[in-house]
C-alpha positions in Angstrom: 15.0 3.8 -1.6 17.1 1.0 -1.2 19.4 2.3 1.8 19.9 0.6 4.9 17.9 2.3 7.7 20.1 4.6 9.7 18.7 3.7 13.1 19.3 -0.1 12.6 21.1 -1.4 9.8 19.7 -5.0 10.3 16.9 -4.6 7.8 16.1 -2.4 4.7 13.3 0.3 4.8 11.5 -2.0 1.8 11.4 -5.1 3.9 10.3 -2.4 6.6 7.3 -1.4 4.9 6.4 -5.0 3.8 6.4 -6.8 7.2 4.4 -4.1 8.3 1.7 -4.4 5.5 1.8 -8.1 5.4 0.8 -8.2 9.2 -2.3 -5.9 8.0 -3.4 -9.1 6.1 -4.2 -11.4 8.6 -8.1 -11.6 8.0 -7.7 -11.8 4.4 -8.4 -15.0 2.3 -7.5 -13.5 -1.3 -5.0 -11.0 -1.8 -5.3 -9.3 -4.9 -2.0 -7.1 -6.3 -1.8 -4.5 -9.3 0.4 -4.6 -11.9 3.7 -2.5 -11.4 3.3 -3.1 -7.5 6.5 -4.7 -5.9 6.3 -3.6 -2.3 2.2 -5.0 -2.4 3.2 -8.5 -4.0 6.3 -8.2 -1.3 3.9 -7.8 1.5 1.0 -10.8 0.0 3.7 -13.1 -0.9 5.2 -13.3 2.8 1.6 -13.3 4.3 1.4 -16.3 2.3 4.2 -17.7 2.9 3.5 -17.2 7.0 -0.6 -18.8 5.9 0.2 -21.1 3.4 -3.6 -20.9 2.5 -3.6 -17.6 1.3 -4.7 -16.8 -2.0 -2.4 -13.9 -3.9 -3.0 -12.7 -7.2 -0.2 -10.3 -8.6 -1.5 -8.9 -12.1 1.7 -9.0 -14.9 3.2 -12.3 -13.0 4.2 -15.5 -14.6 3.2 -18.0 -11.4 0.5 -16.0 -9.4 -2.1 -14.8 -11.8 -4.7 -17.4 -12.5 -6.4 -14.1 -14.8 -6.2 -14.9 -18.8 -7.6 -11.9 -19.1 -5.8 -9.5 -17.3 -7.8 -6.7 -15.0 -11.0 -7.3 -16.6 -11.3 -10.6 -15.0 -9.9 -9.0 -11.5 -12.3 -6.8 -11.8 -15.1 -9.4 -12.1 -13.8 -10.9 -9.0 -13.6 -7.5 -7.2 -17.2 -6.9 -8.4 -18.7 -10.6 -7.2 -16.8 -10.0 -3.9 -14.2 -12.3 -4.1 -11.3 -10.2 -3.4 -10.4 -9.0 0.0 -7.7 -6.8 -0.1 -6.5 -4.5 -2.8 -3.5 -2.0 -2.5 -3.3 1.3 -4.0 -1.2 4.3 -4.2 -0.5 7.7 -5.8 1.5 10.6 -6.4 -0.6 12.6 -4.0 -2.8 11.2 -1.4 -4.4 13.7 0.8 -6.4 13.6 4.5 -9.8 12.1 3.1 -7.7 9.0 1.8 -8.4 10.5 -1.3 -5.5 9.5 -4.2 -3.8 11.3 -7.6 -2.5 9.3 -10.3 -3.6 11.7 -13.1 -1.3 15.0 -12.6 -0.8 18.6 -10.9 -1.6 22.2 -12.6 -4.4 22.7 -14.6 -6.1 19.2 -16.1 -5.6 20.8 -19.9 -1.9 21.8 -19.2 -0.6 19.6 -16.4 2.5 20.7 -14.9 3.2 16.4 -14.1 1.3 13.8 -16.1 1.2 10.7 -13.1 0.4 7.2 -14.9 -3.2 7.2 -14.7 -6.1 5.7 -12.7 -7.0 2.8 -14.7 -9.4 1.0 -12.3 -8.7 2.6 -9.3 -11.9 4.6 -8.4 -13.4 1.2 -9.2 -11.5 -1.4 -7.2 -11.5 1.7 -4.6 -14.8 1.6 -3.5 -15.8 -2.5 -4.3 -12.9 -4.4 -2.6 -13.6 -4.8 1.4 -10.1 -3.5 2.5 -7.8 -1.5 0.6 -4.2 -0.4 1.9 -2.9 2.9 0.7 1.0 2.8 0.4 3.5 5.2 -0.1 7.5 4.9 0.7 7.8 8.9 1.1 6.1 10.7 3.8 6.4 14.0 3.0 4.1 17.5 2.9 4.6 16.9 -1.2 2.8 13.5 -1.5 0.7 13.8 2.3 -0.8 16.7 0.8 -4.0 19.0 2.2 -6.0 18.1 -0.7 -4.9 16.1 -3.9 -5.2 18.2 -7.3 -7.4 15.7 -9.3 -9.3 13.3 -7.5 -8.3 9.6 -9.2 -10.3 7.5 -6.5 -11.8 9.0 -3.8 -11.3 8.2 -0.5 -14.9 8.5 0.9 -18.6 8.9 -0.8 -22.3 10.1 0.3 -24.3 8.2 2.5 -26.8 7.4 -0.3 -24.0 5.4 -2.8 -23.3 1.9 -2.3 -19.8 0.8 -1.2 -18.9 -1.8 0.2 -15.2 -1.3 0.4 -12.4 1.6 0.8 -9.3 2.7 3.0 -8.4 1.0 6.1 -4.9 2.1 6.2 -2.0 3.8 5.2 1.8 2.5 5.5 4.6 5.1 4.8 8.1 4.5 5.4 7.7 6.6 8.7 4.1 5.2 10.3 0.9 3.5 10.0 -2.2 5.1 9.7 -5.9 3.3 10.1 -8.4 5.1 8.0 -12.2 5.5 9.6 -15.2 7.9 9.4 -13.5 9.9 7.0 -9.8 10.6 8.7 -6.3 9.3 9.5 -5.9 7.9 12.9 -1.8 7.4 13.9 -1.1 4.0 15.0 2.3 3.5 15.1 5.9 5.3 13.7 8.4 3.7 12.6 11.7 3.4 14.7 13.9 6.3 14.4 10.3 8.3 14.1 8.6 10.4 16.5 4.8 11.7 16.7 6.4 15.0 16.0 8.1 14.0 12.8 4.9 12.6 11.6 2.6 15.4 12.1 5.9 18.1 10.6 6.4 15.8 7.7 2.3 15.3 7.0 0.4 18.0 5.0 -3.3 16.8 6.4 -4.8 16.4 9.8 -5.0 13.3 11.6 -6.0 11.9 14.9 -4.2 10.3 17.2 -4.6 8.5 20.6 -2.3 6.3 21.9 0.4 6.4 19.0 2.4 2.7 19.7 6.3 1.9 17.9 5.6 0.1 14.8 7.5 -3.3 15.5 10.5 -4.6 13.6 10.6 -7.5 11.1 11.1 -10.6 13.2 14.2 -12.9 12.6 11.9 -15.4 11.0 10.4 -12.4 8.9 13.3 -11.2 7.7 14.3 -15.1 6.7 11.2 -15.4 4.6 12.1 -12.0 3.0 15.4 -13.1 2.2 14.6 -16.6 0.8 11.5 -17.9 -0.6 9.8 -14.4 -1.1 12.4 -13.1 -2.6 12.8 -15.5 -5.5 9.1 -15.3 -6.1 9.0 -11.6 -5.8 12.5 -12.0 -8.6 10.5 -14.0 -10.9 8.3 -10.5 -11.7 10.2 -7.9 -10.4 13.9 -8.7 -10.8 15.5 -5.9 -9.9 13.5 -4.5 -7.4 14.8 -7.9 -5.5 17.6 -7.1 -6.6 18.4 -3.4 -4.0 15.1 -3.8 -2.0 16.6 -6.5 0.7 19.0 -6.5 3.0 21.2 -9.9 1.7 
């Protein structure tokens, strides 16, 4: 998904997405990243570079994983509180902020087999703010109601959670995620609130539905330098096609 955006050609739709979910983390003090997560470590890594102080740890990196023991120890942290902000995605993610990472079909015969949940539920419903990401915003992935539930988006009254969905960044909009439903913030440019709700499968609210800003010049400078030899050092070639240099 590497193309240059057709409604402005000065940034990428990667570095889009990024800017967008690095300006989510402004209230965060550790940033925590999954493995096999470019776009997340993208988005942590030029918070951090904006708040020098912020803490980032990206799970399968070389120079920002303090972890010698890999997820369990990240889910320690999650578990003792330590972690503010997780991101997650999935193959389907439906109106509930509820996500699929197992399959479609029937769960004895899948018609897909999706990489798995691993920690998901857990990380879901323990670390304060989670982001929900997705590049495509389409009725495929936006879907009425996800096949298998991997982590669920909400949970009765009587469970104990302290943490869950906040928002959702597509490469068309931002969604905030409260009481149990999408709110519309903001499209992207070249969107409009009628391309959003055609290309969505669930219901959402919105109110006064704002332009999602561009990267800054001095974004898109980070982006192109310092984050992306740090983002290289893990995730080569995604650096590689995902900015606009």
């Amino acid at each position: 998904m590497a193309r240059r955006l057709a409604r402005m050609s000065a940034y990428t739709d990667e570095e889009l997405m990024a800017v967008t979910m690095a300006r989510l983390l402004a209230d965060s003090q550790h940033v925590a990243v999954g493995a096999l997560s470019p776009l997340p470590a993208t988005a942590a890594l030029l918070a951090r570079a904006r708040r020098p102080g912020l803490r980032v740890t990206i799970l399968g990196s070389r120079h920002h994983n303090p972890f010698t023991d890999g997820g369990r120890e990240l889910f320690d942290c999650a578990a003792q509180g330590r972690i503010d902000t997780f991101f997650l995605s999935g193959a389907q993610i439906d109106g509930q902020a509820n996500i699929n990472l197992v399959g479609t079909g029937d769960y004895a015969k899948p018609t897909k087999r999706f990489p798995g949940s691993f920690g998901s539920a857990y990380l879901y419903s323990l670390v304060k703010t989670v982001i929900l990401f997705k590049p495509e915003h389409t009725p495929r992935v936006l879907v009425p109601r996800v096949e298998f539930v991997s982590a669920a988006g909400v949970s009765p009254p009587h469970e104990y959670r302290p943490g869950g969905p906040r928002h959702l960044v597509t490469g068309r909009a931002l969604f905030d995620f409260a009481q149990g439903r999408f709110t519309l913030k903001s499209v992207h440019p070249g969107q409009t609130v009628e391309d959003i709700v055609r290309e969505t499968g669930f219901d959402f609210d919105r109110g006064a539905v704002g332009a999602t800003p561009p990267p800054s010049g001095d974004e898109l400078a980070l982006l192109r330098g310092v984050v992306r030899r740090e983002v290289a050092d893990t995730y080569p070639r995604f650096a590689a096609k995902a900015f606009g240099v």
